[in-house]
Z-matrix of the N, CA and C atoms (Angstrom, degrees):
N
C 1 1.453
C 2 1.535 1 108.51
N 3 1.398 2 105.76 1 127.30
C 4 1.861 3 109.28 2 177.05
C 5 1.231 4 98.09 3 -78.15
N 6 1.608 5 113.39 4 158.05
C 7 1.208 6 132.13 5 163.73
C 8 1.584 7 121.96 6 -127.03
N 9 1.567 8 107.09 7 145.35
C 10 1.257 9 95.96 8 -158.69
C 11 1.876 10 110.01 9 -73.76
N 12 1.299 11 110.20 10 166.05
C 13 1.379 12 105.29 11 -167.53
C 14 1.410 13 112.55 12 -101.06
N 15 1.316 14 148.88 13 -169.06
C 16 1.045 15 146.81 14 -158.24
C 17 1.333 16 108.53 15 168.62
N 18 1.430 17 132.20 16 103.00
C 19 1.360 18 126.29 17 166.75
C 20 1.945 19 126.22 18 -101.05
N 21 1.199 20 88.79 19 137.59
C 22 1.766 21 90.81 20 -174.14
C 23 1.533 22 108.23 21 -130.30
N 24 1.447 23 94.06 22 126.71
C 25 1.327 24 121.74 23 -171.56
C 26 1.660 25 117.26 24 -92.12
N 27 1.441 26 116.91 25 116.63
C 28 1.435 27 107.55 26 -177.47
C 29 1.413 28 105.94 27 -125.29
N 30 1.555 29 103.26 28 144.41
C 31 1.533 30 112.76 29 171.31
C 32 1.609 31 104.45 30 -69.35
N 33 1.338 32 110.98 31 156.93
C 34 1.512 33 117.09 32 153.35
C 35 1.642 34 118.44 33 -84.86
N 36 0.916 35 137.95 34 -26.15
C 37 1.255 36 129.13 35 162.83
C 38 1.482 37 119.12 36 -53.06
N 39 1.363 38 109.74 37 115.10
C 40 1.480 39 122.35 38 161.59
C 41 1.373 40 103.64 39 67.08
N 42 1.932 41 99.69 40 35.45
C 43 1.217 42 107.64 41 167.52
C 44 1.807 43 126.41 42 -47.70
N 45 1.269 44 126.53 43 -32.09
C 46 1.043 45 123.53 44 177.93
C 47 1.383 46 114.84 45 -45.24
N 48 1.570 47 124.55 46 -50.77
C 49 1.446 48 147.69 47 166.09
C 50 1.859 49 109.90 48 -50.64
N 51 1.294 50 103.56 49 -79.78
C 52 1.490 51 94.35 50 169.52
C 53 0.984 52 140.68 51 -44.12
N 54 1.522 53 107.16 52 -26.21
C 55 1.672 54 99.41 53 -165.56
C 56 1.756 55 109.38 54 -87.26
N 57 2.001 56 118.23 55 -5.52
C 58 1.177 57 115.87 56 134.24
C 59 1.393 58 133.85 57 2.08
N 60 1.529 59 96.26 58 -87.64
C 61 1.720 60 106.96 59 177.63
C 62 1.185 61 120.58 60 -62.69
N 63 1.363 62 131.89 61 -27.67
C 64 1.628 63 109.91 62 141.48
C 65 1.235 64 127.99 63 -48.49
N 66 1.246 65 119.50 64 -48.41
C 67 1.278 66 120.56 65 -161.98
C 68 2.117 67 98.40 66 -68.92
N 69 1.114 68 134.34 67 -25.60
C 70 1.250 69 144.37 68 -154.07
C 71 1.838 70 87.26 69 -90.26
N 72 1.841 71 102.27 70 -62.77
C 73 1.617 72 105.55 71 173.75
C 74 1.512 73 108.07 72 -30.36
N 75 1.122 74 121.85 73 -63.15
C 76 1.423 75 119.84 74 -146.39
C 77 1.957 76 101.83 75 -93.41
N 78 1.552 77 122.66 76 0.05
C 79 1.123 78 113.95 77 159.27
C 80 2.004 79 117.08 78 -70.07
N 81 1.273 80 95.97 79 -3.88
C 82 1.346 81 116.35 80 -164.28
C 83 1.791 82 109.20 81 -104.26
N 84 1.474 83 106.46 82 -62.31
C 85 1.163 84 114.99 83 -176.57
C 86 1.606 85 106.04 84 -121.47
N 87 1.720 86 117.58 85 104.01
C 88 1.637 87 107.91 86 157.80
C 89 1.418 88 136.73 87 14.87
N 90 1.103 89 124.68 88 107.88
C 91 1.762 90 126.22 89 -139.77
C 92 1.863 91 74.03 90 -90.60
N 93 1.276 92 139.59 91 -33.06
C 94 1.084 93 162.43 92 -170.86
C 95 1.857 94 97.46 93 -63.58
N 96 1.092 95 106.56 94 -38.07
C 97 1.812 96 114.54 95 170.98
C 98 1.798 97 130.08 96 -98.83
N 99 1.898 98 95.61 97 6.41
C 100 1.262 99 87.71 98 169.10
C 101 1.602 100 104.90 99 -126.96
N 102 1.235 101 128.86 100 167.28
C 103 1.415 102 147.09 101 -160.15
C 104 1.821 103 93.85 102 -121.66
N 105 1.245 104 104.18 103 119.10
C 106 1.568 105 92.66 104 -178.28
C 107 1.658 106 88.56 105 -132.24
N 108 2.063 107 80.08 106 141.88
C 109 1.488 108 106.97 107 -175.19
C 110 1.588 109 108.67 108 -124.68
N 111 1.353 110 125.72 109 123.35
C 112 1.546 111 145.12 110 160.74
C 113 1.357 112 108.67 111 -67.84
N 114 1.595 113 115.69 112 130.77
C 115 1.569 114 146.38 113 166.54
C 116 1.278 115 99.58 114 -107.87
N 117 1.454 116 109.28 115 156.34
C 118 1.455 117 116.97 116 148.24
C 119 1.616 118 98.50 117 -78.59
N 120 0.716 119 147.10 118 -74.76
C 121 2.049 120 131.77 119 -171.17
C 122 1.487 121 108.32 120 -142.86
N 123 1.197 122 97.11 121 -164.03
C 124 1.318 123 119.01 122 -151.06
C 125 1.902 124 102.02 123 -51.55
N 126 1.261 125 100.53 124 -60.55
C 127 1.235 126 128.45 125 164.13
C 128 1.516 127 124.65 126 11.07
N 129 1.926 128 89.34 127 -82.44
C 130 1.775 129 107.32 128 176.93
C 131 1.508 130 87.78 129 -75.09
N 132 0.917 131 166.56 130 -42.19
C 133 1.617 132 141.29 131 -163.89
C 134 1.677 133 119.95 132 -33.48
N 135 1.068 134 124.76 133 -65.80
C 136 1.604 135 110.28 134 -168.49
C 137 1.324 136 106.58 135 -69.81
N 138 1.839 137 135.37 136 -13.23
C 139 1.788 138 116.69 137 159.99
C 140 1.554 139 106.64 138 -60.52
N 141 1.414 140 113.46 139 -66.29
C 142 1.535 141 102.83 140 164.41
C 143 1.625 142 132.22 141 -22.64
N 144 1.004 143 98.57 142 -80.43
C 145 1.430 144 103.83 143 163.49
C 146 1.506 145 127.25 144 -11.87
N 147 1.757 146 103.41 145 -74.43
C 148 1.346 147 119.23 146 -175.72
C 149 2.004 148 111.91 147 -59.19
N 150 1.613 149 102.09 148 -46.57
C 151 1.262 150 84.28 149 159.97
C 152 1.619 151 150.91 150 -90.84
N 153 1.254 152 88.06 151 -11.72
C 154 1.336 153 88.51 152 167.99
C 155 1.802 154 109.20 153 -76.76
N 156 1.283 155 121.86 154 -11.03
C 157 1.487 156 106.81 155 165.87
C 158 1.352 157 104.20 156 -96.28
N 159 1.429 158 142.56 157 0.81
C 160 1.196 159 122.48 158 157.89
C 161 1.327 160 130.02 159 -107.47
N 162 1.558 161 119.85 160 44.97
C 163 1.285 162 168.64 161 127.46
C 164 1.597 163 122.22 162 -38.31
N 165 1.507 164 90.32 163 -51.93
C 166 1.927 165 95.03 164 171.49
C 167 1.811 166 96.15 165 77.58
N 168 1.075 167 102.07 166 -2.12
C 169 1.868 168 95.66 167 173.91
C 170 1.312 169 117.10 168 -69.27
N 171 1.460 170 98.98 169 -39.65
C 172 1.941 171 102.55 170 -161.35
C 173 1.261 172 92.23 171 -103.39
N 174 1.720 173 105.15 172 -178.18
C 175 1.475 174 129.54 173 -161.63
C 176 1.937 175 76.86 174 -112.48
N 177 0.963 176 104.27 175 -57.42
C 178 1.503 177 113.58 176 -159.49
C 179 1.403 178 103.90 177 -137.99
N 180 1.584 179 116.26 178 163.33
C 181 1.624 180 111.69 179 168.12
C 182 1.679 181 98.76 180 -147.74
N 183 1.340 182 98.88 181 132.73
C 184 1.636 183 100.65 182 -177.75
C 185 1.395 184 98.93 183 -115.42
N 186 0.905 185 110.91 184 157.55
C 187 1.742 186 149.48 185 -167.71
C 188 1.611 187 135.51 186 -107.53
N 189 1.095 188 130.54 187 70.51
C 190 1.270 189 119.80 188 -157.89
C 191 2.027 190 116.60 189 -104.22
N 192 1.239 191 110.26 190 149.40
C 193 1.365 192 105.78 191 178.23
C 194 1.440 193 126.72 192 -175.72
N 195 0.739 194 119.60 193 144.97
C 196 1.682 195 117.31 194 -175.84
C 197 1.180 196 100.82 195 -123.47
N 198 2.028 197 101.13 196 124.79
C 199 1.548 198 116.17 197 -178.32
C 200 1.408 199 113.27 198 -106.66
N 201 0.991 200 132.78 199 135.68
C 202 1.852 201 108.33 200 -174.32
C 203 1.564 202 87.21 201 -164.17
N 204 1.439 203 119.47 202 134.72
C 205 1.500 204 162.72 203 169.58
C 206 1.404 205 92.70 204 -23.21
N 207 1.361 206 137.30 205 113.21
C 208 1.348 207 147.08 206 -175.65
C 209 1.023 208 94.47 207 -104.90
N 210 1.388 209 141.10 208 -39.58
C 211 1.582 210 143.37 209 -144.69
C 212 1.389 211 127.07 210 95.65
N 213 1.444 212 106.88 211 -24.29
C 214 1.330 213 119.88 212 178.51
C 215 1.537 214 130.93 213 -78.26
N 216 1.635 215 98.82 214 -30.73
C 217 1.758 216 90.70 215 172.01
C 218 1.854 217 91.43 216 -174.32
N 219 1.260 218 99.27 217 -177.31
C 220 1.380 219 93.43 218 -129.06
C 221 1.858 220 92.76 219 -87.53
N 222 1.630 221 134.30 220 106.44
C 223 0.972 222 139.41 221 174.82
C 224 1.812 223 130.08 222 -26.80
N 225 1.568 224 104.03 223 -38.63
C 226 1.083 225 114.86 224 -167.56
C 227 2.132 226 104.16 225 -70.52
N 228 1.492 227 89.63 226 -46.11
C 229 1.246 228 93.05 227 165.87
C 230 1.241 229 150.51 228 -49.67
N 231 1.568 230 111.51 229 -42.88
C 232 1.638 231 124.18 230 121.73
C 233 1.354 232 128.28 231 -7.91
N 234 1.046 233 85.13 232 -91.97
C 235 1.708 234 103.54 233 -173.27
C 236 1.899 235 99.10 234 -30.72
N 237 1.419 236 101.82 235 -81.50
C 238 1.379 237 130.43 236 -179.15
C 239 1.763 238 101.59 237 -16.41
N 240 2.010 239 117.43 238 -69.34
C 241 0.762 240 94.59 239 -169.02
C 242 1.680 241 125.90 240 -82.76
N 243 1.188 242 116.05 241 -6.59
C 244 1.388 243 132.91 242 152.76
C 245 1.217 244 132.10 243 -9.63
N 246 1.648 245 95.12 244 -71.38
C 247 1.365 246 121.82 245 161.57
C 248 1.513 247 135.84 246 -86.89
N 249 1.585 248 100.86 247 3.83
C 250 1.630 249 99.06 248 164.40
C 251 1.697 250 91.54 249 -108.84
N 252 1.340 251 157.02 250 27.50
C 253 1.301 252 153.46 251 -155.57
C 254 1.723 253 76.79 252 -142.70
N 255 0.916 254 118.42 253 -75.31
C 256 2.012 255 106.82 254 -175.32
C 257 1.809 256 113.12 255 -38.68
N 258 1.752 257 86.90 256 -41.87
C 259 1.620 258 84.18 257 -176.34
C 260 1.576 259 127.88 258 -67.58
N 261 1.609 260 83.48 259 -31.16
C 262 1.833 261 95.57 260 177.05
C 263 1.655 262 97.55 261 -72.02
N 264 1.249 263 128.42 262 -51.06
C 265 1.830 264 108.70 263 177.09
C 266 1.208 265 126.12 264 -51.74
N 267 1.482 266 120.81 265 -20.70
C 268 1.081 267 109.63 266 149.87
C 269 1.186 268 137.87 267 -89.04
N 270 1.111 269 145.81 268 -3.68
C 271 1.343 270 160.96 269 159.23
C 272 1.654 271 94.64 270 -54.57
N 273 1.717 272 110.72 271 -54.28
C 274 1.641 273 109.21 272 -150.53
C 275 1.159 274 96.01 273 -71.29
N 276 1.415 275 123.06 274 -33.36
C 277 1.802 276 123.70 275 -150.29
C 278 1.370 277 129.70 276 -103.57
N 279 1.950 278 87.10 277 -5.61
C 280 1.284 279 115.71 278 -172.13
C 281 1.814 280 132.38 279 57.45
N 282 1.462 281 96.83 280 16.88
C 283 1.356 282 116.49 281 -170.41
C 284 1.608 283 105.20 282 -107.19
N 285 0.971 284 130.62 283 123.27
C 286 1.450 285 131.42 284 -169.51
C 287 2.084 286 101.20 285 -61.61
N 288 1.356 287 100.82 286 144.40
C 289 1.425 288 103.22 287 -177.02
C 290 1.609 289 108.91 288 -145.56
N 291 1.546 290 109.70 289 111.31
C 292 1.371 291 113.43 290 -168.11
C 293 1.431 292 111.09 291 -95.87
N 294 1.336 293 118.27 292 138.93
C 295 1.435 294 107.37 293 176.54
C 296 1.875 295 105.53 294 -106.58
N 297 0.937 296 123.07 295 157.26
C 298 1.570 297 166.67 296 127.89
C 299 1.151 298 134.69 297 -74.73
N 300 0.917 299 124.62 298 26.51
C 301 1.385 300 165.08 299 -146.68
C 302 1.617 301 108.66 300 -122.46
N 303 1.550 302 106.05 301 94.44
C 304 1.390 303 117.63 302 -168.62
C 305 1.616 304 114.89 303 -124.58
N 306 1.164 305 115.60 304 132.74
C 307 1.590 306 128.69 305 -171.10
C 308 1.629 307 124.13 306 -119.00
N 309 1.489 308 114.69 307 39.23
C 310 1.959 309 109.93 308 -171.28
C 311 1.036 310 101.75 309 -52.88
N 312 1.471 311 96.58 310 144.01
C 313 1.938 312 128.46 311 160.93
C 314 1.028 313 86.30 312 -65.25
N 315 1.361 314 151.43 313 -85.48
C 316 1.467 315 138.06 314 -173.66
C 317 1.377 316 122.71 315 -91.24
N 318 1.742 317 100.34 316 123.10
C 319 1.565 318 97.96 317 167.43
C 320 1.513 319 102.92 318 -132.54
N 321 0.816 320 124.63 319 151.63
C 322 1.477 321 142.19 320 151.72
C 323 1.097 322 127.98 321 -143.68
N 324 1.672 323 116.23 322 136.48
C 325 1.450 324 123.50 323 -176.97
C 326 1.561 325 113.53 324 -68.76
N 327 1.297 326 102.74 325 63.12
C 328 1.799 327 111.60 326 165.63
C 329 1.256 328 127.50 327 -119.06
N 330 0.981 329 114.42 328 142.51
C 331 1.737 330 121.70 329 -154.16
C 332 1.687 331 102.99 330 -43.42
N 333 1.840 332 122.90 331 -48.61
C 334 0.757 333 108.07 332 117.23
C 335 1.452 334 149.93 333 69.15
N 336 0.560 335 74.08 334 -139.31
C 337 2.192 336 109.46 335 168.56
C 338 1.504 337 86.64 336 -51.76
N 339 1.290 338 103.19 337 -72.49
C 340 1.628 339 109.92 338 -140.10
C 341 1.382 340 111.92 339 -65.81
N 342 1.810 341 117.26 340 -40.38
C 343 1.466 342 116.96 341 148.78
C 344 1.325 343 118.67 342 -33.47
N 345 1.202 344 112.48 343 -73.23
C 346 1.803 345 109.31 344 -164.01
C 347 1.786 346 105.37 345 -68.28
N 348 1.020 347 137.77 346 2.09
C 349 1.587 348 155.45 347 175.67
C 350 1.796 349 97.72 348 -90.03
N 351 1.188 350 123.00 349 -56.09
C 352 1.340 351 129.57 350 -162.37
C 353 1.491 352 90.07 351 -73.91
N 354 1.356 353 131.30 352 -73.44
C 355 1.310 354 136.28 353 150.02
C 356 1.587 355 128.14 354 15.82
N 357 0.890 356 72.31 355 -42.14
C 358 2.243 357 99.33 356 -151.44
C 359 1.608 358 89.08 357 -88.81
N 360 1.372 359 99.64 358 -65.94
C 361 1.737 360 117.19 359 -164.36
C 362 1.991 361 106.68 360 -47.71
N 363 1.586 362 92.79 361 -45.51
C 364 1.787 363 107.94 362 -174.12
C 365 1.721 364 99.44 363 -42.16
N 366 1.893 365 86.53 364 -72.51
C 367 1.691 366 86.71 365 179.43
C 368 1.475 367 114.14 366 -48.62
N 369 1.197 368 128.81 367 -57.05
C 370 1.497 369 120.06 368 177.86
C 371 1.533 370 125.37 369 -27.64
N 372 1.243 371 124.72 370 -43.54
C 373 1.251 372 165.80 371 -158.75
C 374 1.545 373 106.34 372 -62.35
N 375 1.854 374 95.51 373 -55.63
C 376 0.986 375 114.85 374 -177.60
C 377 1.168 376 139.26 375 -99.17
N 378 1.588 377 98.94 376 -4.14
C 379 2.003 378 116.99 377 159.58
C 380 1.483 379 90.03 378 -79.98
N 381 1.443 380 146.43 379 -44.00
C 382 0.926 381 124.40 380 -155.37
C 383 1.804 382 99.75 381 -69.17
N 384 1.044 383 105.86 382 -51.04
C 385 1.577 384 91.72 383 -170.06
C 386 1.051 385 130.79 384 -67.46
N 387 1.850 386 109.12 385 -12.99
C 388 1.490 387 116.97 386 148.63
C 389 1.214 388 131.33 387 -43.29
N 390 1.365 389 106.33 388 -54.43
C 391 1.543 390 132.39 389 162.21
C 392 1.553 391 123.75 390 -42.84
N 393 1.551 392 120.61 391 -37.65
C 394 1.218 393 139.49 392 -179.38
C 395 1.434 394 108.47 393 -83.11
N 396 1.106 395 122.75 394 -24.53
C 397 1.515 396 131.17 395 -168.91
C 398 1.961 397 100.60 396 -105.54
N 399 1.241 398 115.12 397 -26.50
C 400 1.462 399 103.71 398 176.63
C 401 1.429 400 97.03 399 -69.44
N 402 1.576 401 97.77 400 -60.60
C 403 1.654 402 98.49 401 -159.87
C 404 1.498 403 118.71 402 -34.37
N 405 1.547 404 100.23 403 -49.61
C 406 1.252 405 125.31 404 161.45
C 407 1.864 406 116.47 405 -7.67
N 408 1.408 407 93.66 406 -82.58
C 409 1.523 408 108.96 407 179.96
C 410 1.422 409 113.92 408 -72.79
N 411 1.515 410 117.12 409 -13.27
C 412 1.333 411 98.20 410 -168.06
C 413 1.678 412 83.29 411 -94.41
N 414 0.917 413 135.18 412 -20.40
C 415 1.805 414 120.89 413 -169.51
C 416 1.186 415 105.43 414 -94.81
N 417 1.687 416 131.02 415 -4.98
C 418 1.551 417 125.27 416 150.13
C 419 1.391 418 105.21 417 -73.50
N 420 1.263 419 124.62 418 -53.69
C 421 1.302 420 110.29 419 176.02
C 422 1.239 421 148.09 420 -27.93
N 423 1.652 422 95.83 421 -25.57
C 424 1.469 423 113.06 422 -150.57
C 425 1.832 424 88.49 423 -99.17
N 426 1.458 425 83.96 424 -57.96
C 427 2.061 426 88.75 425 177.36
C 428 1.580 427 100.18 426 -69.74
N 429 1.123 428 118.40 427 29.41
C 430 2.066 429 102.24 428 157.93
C 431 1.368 430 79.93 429 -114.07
């Protein structure tokens, strides 16, 4: 019996935090049904994205990442185009593409922080694969 596939994309930055929302995805969907792919950040995610949904492998591909104010340039902007670059791969590839894709007004590297961040990401993790599994049925639905 095939199973449907599912790919999830993680930044390396503040991997400890991100890698959460996998762990939350796969309380949801068979860790055995997703294909997991490493970025350096937020950044490379929607080329990933776009091809790995125009692959025809996955049902869906979610996206995860934590953006937060380095000092160096301006975070929000990041984030922003991040999440319109996931949205356009899905638009182009016609494959649904969820982001995880998180931006706090406050972060700090405090123990902290990083609990209620790890926290946050799990649940995140796990709407997404909610999210991956409706779409799922509702776009078989549609082609029966």
């Amino acid at each position: 019996m095939t199973h449907t596939r599912y790919a999830f994309i993680k930044a390396s930055w503040h991997a400890d935090i991100v890698d959460q929302a996998l762990a939350g995805f796969c309380q949801v969907i068979p860790s055995e049904q997703v294909d997991v792919f490493n970025v350096p950040g937020a950044f490379e995610m929607p080329l990933l994205a776009r091809e790995l949904a125009k692959t025809g492998r996955y049902a869906a591909v979610a996206a995860a990442a934590l953006v937060v104010d380095g000092g160096i340039y301006r975070h929000d902007f990041v984030a922003q185009a991040v999440v319109n670059g996931l949205m356009q791969a899905g638009m182009e590839s016609g494959v649904p593409v969820l982001s995880v894709s998180l931006t706090p007004h406050q972060f700090q590297e405090t123990e902290h922080h990083i609990d209620i961040f790890k926290r946050h990401f799990v649940q995140k993790g796990r709407e997404a694969a909610n999210a991956a599994q409706a779409m799922t049925k509702l776009r078989a639905d549609l082609a029966a």
